[in-house]
C-alpha positions as CSV (number, residue, x, y, z in Angstrom):
1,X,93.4,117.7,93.7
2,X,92.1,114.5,91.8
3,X,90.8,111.4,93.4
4,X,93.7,108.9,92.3
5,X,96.6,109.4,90.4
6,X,98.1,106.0,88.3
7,X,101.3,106.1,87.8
8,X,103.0,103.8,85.0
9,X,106.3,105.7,85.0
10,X,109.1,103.7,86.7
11,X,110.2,107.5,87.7
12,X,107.1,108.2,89.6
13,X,107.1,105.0,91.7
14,X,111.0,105.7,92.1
15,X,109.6,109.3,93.5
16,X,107.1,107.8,95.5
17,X,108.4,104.6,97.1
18,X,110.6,106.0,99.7
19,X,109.1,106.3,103.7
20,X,110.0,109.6,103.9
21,X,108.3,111.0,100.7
22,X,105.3,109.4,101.5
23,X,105.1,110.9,105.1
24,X,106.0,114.6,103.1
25,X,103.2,113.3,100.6
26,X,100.7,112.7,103.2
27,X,101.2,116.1,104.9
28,X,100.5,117.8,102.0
29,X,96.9,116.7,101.7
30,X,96.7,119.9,102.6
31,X,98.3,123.2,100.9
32,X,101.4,123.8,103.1
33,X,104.7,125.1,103.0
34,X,108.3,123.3,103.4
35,X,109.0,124.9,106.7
36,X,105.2,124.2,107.7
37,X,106.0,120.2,106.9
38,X,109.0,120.3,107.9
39,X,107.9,121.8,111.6
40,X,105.2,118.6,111.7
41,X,107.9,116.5,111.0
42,X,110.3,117.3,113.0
43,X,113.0,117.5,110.3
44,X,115.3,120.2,108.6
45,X,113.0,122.5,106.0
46,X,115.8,121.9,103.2
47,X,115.2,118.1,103.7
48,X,111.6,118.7,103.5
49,X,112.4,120.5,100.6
50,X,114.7,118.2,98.3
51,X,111.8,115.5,98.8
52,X,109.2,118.5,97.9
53,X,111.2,119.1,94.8
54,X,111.8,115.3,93.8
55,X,107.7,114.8,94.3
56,X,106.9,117.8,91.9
57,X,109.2,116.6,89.2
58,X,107.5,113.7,89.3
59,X,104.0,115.1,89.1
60,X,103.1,113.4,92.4
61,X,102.6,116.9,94.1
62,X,102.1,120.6,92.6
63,X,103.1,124.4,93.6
64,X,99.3,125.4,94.3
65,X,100.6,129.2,95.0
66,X,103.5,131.1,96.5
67,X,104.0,134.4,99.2
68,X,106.3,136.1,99.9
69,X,108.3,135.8,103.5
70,X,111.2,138.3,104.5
71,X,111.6,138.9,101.4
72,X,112.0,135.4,100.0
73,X,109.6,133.4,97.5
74,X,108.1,130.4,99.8
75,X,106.0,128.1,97.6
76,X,102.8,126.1,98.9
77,X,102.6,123.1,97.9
78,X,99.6,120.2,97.6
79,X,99.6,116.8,96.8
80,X,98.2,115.9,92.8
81,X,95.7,113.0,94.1
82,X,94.1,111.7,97.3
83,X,95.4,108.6,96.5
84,X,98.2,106.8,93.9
85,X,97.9,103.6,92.5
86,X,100.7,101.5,90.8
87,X,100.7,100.3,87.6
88,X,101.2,96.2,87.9
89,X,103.0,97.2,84.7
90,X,105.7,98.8,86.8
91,X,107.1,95.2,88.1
92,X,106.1,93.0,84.9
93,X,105.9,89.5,84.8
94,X,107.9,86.9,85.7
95,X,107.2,84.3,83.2
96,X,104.5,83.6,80.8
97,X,100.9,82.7,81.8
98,X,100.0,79.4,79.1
99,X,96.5,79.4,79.8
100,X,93.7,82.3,81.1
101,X,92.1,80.2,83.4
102,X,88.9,82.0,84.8
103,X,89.3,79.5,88.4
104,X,92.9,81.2,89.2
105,X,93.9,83.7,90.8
106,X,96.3,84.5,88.2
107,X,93.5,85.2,86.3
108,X,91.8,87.4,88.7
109,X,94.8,89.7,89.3
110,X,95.4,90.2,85.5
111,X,91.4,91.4,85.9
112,X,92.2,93.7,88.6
113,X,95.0,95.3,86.7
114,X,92.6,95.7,83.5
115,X,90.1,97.2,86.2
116,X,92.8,99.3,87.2
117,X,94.0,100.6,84.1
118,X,90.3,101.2,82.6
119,X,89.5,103.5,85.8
120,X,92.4,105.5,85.7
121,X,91.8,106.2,82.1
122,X,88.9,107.5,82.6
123,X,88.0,111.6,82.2
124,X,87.3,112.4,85.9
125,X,86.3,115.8,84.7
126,X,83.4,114.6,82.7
127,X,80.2,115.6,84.6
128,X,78.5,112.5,84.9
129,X,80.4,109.0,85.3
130,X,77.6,106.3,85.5
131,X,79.3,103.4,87.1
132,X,78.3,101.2,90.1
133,X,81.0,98.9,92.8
134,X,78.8,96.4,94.7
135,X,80.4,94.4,97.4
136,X,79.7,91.9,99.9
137,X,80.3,88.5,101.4
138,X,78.8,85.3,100.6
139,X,79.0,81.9,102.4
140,X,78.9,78.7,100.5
141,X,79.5,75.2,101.9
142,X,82.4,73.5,100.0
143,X,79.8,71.0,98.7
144,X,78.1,74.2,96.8
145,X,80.9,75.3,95.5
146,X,80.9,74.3,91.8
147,X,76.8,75.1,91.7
148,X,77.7,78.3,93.5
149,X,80.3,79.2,90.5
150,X,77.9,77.9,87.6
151,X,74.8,80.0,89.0
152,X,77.3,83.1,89.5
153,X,79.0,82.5,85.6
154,X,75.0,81.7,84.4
155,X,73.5,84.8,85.8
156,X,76.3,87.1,84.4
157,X,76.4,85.5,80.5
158,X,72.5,86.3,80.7
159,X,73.8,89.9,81.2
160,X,76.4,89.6,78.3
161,X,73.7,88.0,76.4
162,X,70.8,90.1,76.9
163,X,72.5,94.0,77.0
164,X,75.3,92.8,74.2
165,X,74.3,94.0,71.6
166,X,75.9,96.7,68.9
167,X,74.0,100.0,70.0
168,X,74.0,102.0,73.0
169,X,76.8,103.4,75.4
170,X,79.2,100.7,76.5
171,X,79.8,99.7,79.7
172,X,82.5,97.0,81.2
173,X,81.0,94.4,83.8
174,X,84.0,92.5,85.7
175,X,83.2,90.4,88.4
176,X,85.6,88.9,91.3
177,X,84.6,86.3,93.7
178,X,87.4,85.4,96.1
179,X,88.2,83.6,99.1
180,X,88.0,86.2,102.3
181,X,91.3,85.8,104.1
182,X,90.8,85.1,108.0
183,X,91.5,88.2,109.9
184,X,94.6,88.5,112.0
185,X,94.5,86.6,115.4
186,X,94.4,90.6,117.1
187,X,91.9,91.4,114.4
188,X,89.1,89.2,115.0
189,X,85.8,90.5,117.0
190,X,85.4,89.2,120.3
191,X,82.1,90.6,120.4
């Protein structure tokens, strides 16, 4: 089973995006059988079934083996990744961006999707992935702002400047900064 599966097919988000597929995807993070799925659910075993089938043409789940019950062929099946990730691709844009500007959050999303794309691409197979996520939370008074965002946009062009050069392996640096949303009023910590 791999980590994440992306899907850019309009056919595998189709496959995917229905409630019930899901729940049938998510009970098959473990090897199982239609009738054993089906029996969690509390549905038929040839419902279970048609989704099964619908999820492996899709390549969103595999047959991982089969046995043999009364004398009929009963597959086991497993989902293909831990977790799926759609393609922005999949929905498209709805009209044209004029101007990349690096302040937007226009911008940021079409980073995210380039993020996106880049990881899934990559051979998860290959025994050694150097890579690093960092995250965290930062406070800056609105009157810091702008120095907060030129020290950030400094500090990371002294990167570009000082590993960019032609030789050695190359690695992609992209950096988000964000507003935090406020948690839900039931959300917050009364602690």
């Amino acid at each position: 089973m791999r980590d994440v599966l992306y899907l850019e097919e309009i056919e595998q988000a189709e496959a995917l995006l229905k409630p019930q597929r899901v729940e049938v995807l998510r009970q098959l993070a473990e090897p199982r059988t239609c009738s054993e799925v089906a029996e969690r659910l509390g549905q038929t075993p040839q419902r279970v079934y048609y989704h099964v089938k619908r999820l492996v043409e899709a390549g969103l789940v595999d047959q991982v083996s089969e046995r043999r019950v009364r004398g009929i062929h009963e597959g086991i099946y497993q989902a293909g990744a831990r977790s799926y990730w759609l393609s922005p691709r999949l929905v498209g844009r709805i009209g044209l961006r004029k101007v990349r500007d690096e302040l937007s959050l226009g911008y940021l999303l079409d980073l995210m999707e380039e993020v996106q794309a880049d990881i899934a691409a990559l051979d998860r197979a290959a025994p050694e992935l150097p890579s690093i996520g960092v995250s965290g939370e930062i406070r800056v008074r609105s009157e810091q702002r702008q120095e907060f965002l030129n020290d950030l946009q400094s500090t990371l062009q002294d990167l570009f400047t000082r590993y960019g050069g032609a030789e050695g392996d190359a690695f992609k640096l992209a950096v988000a900064c964000y507003p935090q949303a406020e948690p839900a009023q039931g959300e917050r910590d009364d602690d």
